[in-house]
C-alpha positions in Angstrom: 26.7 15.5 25.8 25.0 16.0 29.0 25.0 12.3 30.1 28.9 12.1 28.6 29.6 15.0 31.3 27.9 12.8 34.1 29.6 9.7 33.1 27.9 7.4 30.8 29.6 6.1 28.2 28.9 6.6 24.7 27.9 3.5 23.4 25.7 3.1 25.9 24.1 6.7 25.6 24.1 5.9 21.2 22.4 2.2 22.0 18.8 4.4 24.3 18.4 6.5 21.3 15.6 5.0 19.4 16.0 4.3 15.7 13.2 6.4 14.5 13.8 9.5 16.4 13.8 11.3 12.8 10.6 10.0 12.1 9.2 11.0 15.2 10.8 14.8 15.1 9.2 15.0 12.0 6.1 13.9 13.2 6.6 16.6 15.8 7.2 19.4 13.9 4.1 18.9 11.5 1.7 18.9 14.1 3.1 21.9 15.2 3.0 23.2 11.8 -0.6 22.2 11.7 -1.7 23.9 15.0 -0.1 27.2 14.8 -0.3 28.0 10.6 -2.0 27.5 7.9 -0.3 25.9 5.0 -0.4 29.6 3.0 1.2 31.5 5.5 4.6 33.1 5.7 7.4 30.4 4.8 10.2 31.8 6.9 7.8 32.3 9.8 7.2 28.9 10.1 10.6 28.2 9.2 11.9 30.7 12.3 8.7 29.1 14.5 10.1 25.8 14.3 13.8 26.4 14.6 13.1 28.4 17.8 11.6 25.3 19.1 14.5 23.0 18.8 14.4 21.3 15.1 17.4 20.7 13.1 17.1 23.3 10.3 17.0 20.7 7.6 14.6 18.8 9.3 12.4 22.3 9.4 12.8 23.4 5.5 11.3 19.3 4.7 8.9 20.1 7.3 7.7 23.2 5.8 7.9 22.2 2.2 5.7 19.2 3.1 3.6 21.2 5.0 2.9 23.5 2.2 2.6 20.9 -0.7 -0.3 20.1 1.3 -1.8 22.9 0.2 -1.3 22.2 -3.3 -2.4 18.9 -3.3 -5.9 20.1 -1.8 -6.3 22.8 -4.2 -5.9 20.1 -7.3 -8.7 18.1 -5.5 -11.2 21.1 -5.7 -10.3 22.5 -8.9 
């Protein structure tokens, strides 16, 4: 919107925006996840943690339910 304001146009703003910027916010989000939390702490903490930082909400609840599968699947492994 910013760069729409200045004067760029649109499709030239839409053709800069990389085609995996989801994958990459993801990517973002669980490293995050993985330096602040551990994956058996508060859900809506996280949830709240990440949101303040920016992320789409539905890109933080995937984040967090990955985040805390992990758990799970490392629990199987050791028991």
């Amino acid at each position: 919107a910013k760069l729409q304001q200045r004067g760029f146009d649109s499709d030239l703003i839409r053709s800069c925006i990389p085609a995996d910027t989801a994958e990459r916010e993801g990517r973002a989000a669980a490293k995050l996840l993985r330096q602040k939390f551990r994956p058996d702490a508060d859900k809506e903490k996280m949830m709240q943690f990440l949101y303040r930082q920016g992320f789409d909400l539905s890109l933080v609840r995937h984040a967090v339910e990955d985040f805390r599968s992990a758990l799970a699947e490392d629990s199987e492994i050791f028991f």
